[in-house]
BAKOL-586584 format. One record per residue: residue in three letters; x, y, z of N, C-alpha, C, O in turn. Coordinates in steps of 0.1 Angstrom, whole numbers. Example, Ala and Ser with C-alpha at 12.3 -4.5 7.8 and 13.67 -1.06 7.14 Angstrom:
<recs>
[rec ALA,[132,-57,78],[123,-45,78],[132,-33,78],[142,-33,85]];
[rec SER,[128,-22,71],[137,-11,71],[129,0,79],[134,11,80]];
</recs>
This chain:
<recs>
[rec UNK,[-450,214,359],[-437,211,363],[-434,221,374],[-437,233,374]];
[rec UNK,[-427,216,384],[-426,224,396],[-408,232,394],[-398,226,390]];
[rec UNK,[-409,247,397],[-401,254,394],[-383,248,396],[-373,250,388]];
[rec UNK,[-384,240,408],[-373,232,403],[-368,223,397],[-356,222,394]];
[rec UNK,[-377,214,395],[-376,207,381],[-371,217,368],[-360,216,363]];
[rec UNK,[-379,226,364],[-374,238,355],[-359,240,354],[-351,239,345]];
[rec UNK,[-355,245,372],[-341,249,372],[-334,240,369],[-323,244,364]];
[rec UNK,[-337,228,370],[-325,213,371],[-327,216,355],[-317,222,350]];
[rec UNK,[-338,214,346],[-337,218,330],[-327,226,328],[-319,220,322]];
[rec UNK,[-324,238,331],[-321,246,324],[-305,245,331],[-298,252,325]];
[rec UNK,[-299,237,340],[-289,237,347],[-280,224,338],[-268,223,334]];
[rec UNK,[-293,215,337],[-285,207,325],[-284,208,316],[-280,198,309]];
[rec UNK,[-287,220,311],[-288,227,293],[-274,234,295],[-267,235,285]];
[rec UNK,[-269,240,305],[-258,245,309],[-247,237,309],[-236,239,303]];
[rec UNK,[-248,230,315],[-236,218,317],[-235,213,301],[-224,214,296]];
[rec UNK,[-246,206,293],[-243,201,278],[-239,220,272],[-235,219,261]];
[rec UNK,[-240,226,274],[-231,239,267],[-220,238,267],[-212,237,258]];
[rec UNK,[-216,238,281],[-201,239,283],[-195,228,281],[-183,227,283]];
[rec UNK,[-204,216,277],[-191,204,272],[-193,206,260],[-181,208,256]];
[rec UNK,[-202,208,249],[-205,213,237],[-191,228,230],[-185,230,219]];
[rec UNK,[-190,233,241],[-174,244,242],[-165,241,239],[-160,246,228]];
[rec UNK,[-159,231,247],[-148,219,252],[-145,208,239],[-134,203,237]];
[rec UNK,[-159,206,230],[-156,193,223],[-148,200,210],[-150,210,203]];
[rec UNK,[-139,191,209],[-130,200,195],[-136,193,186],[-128,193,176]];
[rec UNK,[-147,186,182],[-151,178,170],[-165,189,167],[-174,185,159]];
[rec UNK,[-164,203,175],[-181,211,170],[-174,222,170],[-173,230,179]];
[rec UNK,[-166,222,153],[-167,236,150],[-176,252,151],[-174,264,152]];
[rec UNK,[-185,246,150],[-196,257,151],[-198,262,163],[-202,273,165]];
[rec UNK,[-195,250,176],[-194,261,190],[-187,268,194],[-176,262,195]];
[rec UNK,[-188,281,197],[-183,294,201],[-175,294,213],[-181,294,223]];
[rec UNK,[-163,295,214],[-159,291,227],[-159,307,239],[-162,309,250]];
[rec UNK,[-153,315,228],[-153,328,234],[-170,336,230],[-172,345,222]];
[rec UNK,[-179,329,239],[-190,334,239],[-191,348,246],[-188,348,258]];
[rec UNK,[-193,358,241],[-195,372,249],[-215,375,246],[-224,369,239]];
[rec UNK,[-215,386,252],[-231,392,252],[-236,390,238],[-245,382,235]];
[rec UNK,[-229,400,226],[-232,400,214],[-236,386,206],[-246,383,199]];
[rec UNK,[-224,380,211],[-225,367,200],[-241,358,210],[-251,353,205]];
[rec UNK,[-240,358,223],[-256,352,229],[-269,359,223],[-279,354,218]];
[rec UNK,[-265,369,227],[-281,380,220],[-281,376,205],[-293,377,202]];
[rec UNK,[-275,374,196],[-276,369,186],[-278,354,183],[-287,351,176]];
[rec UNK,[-271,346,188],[-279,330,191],[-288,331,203],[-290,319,206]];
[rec UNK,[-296,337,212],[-308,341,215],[-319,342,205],[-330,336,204]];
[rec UNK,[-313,349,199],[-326,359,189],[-329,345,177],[-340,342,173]];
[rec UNK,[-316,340,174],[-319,329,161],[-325,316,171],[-335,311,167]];
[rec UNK,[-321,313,181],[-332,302,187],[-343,304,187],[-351,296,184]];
[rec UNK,[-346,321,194],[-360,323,193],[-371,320,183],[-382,315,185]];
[rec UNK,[-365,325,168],[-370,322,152],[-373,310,154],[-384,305,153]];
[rec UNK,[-362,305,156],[-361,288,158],[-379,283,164],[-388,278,158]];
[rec UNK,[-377,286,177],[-388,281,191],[-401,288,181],[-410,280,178]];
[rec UNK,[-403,302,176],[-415,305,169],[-420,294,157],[-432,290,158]];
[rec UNK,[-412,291,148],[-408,285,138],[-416,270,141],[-426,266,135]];
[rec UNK,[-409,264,151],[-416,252,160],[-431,256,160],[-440,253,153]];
[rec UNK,[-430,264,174],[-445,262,179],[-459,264,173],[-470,261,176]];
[rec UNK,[-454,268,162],[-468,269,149],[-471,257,143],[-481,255,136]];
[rec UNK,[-462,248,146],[-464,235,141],[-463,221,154],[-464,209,151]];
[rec UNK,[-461,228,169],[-458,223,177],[-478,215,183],[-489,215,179]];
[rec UNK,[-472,209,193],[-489,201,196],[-487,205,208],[-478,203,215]];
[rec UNK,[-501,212,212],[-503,218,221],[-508,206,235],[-507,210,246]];
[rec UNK,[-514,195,231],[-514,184,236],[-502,180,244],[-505,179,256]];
[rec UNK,[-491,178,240],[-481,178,246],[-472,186,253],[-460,186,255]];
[rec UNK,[-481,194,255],[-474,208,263],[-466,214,252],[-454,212,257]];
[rec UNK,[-465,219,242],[-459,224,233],[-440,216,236],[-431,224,235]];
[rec UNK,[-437,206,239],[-420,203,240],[-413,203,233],[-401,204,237]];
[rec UNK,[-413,203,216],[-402,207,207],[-405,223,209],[-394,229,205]];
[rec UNK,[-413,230,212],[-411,243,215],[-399,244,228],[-388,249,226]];
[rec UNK,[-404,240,240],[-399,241,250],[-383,240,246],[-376,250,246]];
[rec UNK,[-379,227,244],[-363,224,242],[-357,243,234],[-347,247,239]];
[rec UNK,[-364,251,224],[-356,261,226],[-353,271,238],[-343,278,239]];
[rec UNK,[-363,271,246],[-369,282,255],[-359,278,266],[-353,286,273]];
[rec UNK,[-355,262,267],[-347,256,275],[-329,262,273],[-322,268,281]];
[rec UNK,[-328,257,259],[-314,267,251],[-316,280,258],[-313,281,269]];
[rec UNK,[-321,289,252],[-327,302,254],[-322,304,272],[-312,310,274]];
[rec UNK,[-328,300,279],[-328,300,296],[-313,296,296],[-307,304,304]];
[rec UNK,[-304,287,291],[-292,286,293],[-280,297,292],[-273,302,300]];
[rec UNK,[-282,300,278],[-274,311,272],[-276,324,286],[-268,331,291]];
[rec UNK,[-291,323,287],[-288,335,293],[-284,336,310],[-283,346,317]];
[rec UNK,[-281,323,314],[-276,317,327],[-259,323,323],[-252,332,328]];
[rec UNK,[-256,315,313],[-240,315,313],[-237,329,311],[-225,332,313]];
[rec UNK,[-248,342,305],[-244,353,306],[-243,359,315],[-236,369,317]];
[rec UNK,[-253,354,327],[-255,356,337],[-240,354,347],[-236,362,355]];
[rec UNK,[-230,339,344],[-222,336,350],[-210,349,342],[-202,354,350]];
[rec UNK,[-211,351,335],[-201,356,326],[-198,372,336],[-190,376,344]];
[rec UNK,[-212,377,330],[-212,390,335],[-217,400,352],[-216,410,359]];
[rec UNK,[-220,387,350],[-227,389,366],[-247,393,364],[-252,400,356]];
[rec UNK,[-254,388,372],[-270,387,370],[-268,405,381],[-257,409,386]];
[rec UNK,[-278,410,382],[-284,419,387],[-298,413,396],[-307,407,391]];
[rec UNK,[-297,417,406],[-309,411,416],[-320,417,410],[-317,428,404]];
[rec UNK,[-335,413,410],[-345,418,409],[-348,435,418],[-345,435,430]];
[rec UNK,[-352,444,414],[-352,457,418],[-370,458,422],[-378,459,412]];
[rec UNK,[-375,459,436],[-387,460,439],[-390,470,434],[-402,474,435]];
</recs>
């Protein structure tokens, strides 16, 4: 998959977040997401994506793996929007 295909993934995992925010019928989504509460739904998707991939098919490019890695890339987009990204440092 070509790197923008990737981004468009992970830009639409952003967009279903923020309507997932918005919906008053998903108690469980966080609306006042800060660093702590992501680094901690990070860490439990990750378990999650591990959890998968031991059972995942590597034939198929591991993709119930991927869909966390996908979550994962989002969260840390909107932290990125939240707090601001830092440019890569040569």
């Amino acid at each position: 998959m070509k790197r923008k295909n990737v981004y468009k993934a992970v830009d639409s995992e952003r967009d279903y977040q923020t309507k997932m925010t918005e919906a008053t019928n998903r108690p469980d989504m966080i609306s006042e997401f800060n660093i702590s509460t992501a680094l901690l739904a990070m860490e439990e998707t990750l378990t999650r994506a591990r959890a998968t991939w031991y059972h995942d098919n590597p034939d198929d490019k591991y993709q119930r793996t991927m869909e966390h890695l996908r979550k994962i890339a989002g969260m840390a987009v909107q932290m990125g929007e939240k707090y601001g990204m830092p440019n890569r440092q040569t």
